[in-house]
C-alpha positions as CSV (number, residue, x, y, z in Angstrom):
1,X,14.1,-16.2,-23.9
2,X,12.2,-15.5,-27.4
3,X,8.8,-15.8,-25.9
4,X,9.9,-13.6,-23.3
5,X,10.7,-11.4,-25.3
6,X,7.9,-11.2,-27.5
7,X,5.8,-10.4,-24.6
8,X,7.9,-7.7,-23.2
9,X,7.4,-5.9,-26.7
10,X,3.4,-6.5,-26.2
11,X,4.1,-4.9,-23.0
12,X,5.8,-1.6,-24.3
13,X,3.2,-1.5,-27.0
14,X,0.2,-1.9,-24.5
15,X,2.0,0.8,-22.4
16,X,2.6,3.3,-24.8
17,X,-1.0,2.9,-25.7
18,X,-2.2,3.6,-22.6
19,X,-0.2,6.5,-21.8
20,X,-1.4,7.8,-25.1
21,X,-4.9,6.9,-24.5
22,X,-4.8,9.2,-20.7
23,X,-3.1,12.0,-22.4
24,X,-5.1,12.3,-25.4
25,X,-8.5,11.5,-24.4
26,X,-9.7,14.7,-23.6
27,X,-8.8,18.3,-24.6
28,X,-7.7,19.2,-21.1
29,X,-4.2,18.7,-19.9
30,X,-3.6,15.2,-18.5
31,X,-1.1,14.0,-16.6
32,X,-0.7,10.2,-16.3
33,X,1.6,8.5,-13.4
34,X,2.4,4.9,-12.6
35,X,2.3,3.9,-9.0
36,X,5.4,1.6,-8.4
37,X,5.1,0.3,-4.8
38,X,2.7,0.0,-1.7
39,X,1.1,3.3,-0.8
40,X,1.9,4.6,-4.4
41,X,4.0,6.9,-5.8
42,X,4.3,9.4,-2.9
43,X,4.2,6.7,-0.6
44,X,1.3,8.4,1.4
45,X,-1.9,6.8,-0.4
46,X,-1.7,9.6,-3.2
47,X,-1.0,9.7,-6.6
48,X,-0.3,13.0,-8.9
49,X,-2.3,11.5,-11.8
50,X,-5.2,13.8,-13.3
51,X,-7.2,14.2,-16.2
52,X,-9.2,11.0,-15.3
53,X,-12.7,10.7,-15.2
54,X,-15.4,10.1,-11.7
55,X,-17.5,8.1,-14.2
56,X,-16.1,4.6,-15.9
57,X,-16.4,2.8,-18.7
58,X,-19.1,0.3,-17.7
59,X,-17.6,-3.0,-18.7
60,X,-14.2,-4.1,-16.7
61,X,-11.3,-4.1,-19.3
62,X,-10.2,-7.2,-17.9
63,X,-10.7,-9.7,-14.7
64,X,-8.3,-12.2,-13.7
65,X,-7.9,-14.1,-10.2
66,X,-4.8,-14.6,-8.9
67,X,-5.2,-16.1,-5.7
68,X,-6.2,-16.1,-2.3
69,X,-5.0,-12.9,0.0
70,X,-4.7,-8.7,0.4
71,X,-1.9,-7.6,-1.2
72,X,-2.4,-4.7,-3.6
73,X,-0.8,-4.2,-7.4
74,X,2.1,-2.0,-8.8
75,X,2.0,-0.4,-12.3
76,X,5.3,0.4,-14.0
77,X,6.1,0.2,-17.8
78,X,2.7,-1.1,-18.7
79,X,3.1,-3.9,-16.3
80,X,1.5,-5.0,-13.2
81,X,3.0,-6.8,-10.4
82,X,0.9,-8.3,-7.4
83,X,1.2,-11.6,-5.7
84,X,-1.2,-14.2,-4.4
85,X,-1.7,-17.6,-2.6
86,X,-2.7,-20.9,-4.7
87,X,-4.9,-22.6,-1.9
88,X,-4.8,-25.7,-3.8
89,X,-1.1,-26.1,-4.5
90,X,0.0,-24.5,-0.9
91,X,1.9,-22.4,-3.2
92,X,2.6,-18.3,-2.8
93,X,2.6,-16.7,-6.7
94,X,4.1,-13.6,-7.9
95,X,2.6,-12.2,-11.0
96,X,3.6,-9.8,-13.8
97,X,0.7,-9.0,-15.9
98,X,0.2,-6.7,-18.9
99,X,-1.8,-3.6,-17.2
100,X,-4.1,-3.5,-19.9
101,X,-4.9,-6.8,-20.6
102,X,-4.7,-9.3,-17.6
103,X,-2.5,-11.5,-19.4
104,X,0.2,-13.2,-17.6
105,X,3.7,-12.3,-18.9
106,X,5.5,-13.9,-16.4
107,X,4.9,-16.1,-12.4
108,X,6.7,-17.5,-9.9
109,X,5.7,-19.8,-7.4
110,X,7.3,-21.4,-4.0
111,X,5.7,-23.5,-0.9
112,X,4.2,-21.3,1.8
113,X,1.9,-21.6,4.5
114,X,-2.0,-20.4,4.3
115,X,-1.7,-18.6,7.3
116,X,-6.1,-18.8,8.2
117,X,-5.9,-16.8,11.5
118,X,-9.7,-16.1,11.2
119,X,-8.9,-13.9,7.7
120,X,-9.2,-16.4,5.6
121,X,-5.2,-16.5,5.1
122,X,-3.0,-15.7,1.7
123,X,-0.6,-13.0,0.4
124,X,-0.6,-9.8,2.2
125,X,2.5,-8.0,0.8
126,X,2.3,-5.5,-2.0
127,X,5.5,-5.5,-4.4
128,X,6.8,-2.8,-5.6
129,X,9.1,-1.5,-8.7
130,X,12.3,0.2,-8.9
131,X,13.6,0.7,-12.2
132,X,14.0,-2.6,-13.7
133,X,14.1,-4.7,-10.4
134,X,11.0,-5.9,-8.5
135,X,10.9,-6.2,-4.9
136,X,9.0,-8.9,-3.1
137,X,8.4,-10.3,0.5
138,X,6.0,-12.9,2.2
139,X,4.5,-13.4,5.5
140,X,7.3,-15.9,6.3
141,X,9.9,-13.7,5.9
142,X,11.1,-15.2,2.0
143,X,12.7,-11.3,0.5
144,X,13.1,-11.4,-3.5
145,X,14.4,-9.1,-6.2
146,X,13.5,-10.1,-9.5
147,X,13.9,-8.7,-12.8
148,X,11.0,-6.7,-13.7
149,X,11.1,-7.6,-17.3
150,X,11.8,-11.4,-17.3
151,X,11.6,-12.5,-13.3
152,X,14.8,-14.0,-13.5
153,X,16.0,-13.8,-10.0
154,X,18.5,-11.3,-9.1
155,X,19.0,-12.5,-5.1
156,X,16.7,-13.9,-2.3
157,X,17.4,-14.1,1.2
158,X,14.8,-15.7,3.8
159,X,15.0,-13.2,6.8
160,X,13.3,-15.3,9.1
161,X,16.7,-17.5,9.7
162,X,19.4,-14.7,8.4
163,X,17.5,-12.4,11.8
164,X,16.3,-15.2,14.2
165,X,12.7,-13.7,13.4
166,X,9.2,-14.9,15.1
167,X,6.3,-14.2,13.6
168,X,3.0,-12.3,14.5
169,X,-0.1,-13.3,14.6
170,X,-0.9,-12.8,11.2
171,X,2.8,-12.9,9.8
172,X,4.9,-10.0,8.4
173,X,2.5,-7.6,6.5
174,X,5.3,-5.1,6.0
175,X,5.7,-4.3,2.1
176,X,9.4,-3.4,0.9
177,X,10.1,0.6,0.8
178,X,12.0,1.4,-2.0
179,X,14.1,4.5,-1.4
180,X,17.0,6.3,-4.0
181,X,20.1,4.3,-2.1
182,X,18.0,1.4,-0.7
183,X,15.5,-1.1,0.3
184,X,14.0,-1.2,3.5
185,X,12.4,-3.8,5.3
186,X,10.5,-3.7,8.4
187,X,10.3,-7.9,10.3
188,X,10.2,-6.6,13.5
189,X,13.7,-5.3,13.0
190,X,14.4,-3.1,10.4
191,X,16.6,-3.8,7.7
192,X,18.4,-1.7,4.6
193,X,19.5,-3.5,1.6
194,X,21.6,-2.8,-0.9
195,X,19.0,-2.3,-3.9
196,X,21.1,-4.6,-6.5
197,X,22.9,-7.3,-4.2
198,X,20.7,-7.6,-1.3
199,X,23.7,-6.8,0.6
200,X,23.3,-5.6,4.2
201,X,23.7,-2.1,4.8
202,X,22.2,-1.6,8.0
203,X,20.0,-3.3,10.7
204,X,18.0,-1.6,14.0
205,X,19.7,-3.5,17.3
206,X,16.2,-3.8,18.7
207,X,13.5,-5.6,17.3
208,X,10.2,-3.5,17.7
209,X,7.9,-6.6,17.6
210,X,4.9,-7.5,15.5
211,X,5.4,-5.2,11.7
212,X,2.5,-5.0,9.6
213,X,3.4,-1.6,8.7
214,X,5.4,-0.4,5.6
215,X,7.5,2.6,7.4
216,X,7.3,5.9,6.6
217,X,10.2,8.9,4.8
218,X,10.4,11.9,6.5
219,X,12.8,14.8,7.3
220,X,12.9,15.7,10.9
221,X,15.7,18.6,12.0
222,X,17.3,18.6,8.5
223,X,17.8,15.2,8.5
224,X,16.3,11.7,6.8
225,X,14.2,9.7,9.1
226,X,12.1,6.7,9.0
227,X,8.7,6.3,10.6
228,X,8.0,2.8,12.0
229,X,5.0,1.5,13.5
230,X,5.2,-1.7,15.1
231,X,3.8,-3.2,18.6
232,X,6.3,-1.3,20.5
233,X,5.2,2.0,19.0
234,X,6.3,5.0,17.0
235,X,9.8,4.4,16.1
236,X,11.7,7.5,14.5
237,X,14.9,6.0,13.1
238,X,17.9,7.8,11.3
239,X,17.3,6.8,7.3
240,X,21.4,6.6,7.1
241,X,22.2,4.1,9.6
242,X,19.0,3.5,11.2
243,X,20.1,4.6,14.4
244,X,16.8,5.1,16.8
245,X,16.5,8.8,17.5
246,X,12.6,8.7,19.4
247,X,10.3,6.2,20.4
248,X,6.6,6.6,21.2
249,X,4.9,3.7,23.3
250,X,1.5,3.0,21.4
251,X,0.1,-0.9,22.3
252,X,-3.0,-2.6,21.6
253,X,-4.8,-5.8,23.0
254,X,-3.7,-7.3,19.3
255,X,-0.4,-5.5,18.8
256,X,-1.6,-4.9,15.3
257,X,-0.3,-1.2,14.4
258,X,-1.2,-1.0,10.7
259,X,-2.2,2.2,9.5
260,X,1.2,4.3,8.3
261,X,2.0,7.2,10.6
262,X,1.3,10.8,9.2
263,X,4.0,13.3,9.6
264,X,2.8,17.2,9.8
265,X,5.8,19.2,10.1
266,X,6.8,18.6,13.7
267,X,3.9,16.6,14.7
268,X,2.9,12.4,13.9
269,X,-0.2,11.5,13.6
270,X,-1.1,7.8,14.3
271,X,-3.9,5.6,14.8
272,X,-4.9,1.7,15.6
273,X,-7.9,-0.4,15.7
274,X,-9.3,-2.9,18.9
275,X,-10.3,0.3,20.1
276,X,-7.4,1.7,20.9
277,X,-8.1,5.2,18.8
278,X,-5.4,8.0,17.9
279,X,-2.9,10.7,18.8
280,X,-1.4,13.4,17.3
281,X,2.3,13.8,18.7
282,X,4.6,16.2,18.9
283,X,8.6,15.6,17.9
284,X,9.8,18.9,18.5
285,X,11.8,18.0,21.5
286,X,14.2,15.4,22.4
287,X,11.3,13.0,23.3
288,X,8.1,12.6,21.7
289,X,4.9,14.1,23.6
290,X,1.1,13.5,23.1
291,X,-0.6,16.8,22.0
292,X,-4.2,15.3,22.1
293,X,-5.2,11.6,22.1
294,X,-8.9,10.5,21.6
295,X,-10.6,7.7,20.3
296,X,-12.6,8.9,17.5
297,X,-10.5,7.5,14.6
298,X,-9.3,4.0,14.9
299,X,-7.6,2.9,11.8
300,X,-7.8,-0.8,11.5
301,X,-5.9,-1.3,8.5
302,X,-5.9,1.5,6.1
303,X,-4.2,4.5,6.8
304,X,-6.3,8.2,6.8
305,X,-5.4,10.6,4.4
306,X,-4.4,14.1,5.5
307,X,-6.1,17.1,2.9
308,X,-6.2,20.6,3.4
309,X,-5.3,20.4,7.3
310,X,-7.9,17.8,7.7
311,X,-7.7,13.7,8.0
312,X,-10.1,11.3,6.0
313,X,-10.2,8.0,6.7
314,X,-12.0,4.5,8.4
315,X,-13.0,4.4,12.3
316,X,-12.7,0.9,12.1
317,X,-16.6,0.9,9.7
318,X,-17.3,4.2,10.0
319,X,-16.1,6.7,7.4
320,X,-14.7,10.3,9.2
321,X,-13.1,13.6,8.8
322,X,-11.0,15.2,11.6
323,X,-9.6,18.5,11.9
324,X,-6.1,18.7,13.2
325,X,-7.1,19.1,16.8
326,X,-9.1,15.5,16.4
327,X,-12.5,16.6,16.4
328,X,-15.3,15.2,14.2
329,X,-16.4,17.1,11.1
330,X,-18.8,14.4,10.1
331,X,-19.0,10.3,9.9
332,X,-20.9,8.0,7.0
333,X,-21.6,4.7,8.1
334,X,-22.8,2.0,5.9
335,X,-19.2,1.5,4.0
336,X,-18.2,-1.0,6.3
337,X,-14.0,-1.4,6.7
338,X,-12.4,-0.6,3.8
339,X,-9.8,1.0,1.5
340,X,-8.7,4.7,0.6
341,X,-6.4,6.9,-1.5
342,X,-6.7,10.5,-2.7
343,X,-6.3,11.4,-6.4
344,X,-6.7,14.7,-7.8
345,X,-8.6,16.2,-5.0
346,X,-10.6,13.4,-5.0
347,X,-10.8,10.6,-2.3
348,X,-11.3,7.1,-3.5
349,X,-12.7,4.3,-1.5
350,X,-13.5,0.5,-1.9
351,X,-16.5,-0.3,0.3
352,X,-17.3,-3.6,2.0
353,X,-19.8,-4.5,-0.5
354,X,-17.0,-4.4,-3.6
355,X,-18.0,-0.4,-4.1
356,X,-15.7,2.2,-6.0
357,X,-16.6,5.1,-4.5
358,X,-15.6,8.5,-5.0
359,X,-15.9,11.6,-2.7
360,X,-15.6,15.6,-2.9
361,X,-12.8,15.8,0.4
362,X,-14.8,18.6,2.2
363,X,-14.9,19.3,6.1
364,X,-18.8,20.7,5.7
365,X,-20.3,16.9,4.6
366,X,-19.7,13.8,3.2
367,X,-20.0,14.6,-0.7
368,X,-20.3,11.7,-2.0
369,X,-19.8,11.9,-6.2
370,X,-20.3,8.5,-7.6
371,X,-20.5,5.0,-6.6
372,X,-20.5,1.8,-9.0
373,X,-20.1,-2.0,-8.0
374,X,-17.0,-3.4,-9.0
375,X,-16.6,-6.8,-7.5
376,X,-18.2,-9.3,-6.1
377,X,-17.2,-11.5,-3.2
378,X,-14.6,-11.6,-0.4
379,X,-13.1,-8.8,2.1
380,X,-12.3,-4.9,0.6
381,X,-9.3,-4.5,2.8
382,X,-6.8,-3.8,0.2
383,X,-6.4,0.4,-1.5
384,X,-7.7,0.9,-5.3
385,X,-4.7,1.9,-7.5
386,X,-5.1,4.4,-10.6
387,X,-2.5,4.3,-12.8
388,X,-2.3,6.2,-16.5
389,X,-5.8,6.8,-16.2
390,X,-7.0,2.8,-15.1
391,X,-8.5,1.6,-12.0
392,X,-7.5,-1.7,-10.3
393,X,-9.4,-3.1,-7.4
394,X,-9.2,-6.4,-5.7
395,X,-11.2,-8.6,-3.2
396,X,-9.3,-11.2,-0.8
397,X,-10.0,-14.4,-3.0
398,X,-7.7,-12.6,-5.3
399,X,-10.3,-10.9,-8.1
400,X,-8.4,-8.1,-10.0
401,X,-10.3,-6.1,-11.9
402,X,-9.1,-3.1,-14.0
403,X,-11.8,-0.3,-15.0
404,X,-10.9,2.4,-17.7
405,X,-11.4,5.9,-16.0
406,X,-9.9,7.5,-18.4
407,X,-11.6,11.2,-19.2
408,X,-13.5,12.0,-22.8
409,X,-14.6,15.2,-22.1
């Protein structure tokens, strides 16, 4: 326990620094945020952070591999969590790193299958922070909370036997959604925890089939909802008891549904790749209808992002804006199938070709503003994060690297 906790203090000193170093480096007002789970802070691919800078600091801060796979990283306290599969040891890894060094504070490790099902295989879960408790979940089901400071293990459960699960194709890509009263977890069915216990609070009756997709908060009539996407569909499910209130048939020759669903007031947008395209729906009524459906964005995996009444985001390898009536503004080829977020009006992408790339969100052209190689190697499939003012990008053979983006004006 003393060497533990001699590198938590490292950690709050490291933090502190950082925060200090966003918020003072330049004479404008800053404002630095940490992104504590999948999809961010907002849980939509966006992050309230500004004050940082298009143009960074040309040498990485640190690089550090962690292993084989496409799960992303959390920042929180001046830590980093993200996870990653030891090919060697046939081994699944957790990590907690200090976010402005790389160096390991603490890891865990347990036996799991490679999963190659023409990826390449490894992690694909993105953990995510809630307080002092970490949240964690593999393809095969295995469901942690640790604590975020030492990784001692508060409860795991393996879902796969507790539900009778079977797996897709490419095993469960859902990430745990961490909500005020609750963690969520979507396996096909979908599951609330109790945050602390792992207790069950509440499970769907049906199982919706193959989840890659982390679901989706939103209020619909005055009251909390869920959006799921899974094989089935759109599934709109009451956040209290998770009671299913719609459900929107949406398949695909893969029954891969990836990309989060985008609510707009009373309409969903959604999108899937394999050609299957998009659809912007309406749930004003009792049942869901289709208010146009077209096939000119087809998110593989990334979800678009929805700016000033218009969506930005990967037709499978072709970069797009739509309005909200799904016609074409304009497309950029030549970034292959990657990753996107928005941060202070700004989009940010990681191309094919290991790319950070940033771009003025504007329906006239593609505006592109900057664009430096970051990494070398592997697939780009997994979002950027920025957090107090740092970049961290990652490949699929589990290069992290984090890039100070800080602004010095």
């Amino acid at each position: 326990m003393a060497a533990l906790s001699r590198k938590f203090n490292r950690a709050a000193f490291t933090f502190a620094a950082g925060v200090l170093g966003c918020a003072g480096a330049s004479t404008a007002a800053a404002a630095c945020d940490d992104w504590t789970q999948f999809r961010g802070p907002n849980g939509n691919c966006t992050t309230n952070e500004t004050g940082w800078s298009i143009q960074g600091e040309a040498a990485p801060v640190w690089k550090r591999t962690v292993g084989l796979g496409y799960s992303s990283v959390s920042v929180a306290n001046g830590r980093l969590y993200t996870m990653g599969y030891d090919v060697d040891r046939g081994l699944d890894g957790i990590y907690c790193l200090d976010a402005l060094t790389g160096d390991i504070i603490w890891e865990h490790h347990y036996p799991a299958e490679r999963w190659d099902r023409s990826h390449n295989g490894g992690t694909l879960v993105t953990p995510g922070v809630d307080g002092g408790d970490l949240y964690c979940s593999n393809r095969e089901g295995r469901f942690f909370c640790f604590d975020a400071a030492t990784g001692e293990i508060h409860f795991e459960k393996n879902l796969k036997d507790e539900y009778g699960l079977s797996f897709p194709r490419w095993g469960l890509a859902a990430s745990p959604m961490i909500l005020p009263e609750m963690v969520v977890m979507n396996v096909g069915k979908v599951v609330a925890f109790e945050k602390r216990t792992g207790k069950e609070l509440w499970s769907t009756e049906k199982n919706y089939g193959d989840a890659y997709c982390t679901p989706v908060e939103f209020e619909h009539d005055g009251e909390a909802c869920l959006a799921v996407f899974n094989q089935t569909g759109l599934v709109v499910l009451d956040r209290k008891t998770g009671q299913e209130k719609m459900v929107h048939s949406w398949e695909n020759r893969a029954n891969v549904n990836a990309a989060a669903p985008i609510v707009i007031g009373e309409k969903v947008f959604i999108s899937s790749g394999y050609n299957r395209g998009c659809a912007m729906l309406s749930l004003a009524g009792a049942e869901t209808s289709v208010v146009w459906e077209n096939k000119e964005m087809r998110n593989h995996m990334a979800q678009s992002i929805l700016y000033k009444d218009h969506l930005y985001g990967f037709d499978e390898a072709v970069f797009k804006c739509l309005d909200l009536d799904g016609n074409v503004k304009w497309q950029q080829r030549g970034l292959g199938k990657g990753a996107n977020i928005m941060a202070d009006g700004k989009l940010v992408l990681l191309s094919d070709k290991g790319e950070l790339i940033f771009v003025e969100p504007t329906p006239s052209e593609y505006r592109e503003l900057s664009r430096a190689k970051v990494l070398d190697g592997g697939v780009y499939w997994t979002y950027p994060v920025l957090a107090n003012g740092y970049f961290y990008c990652r490949n699929s053979l589990g290069d992290i690297v984090c890039l100070d983006h800080r602004s010095r004006q």
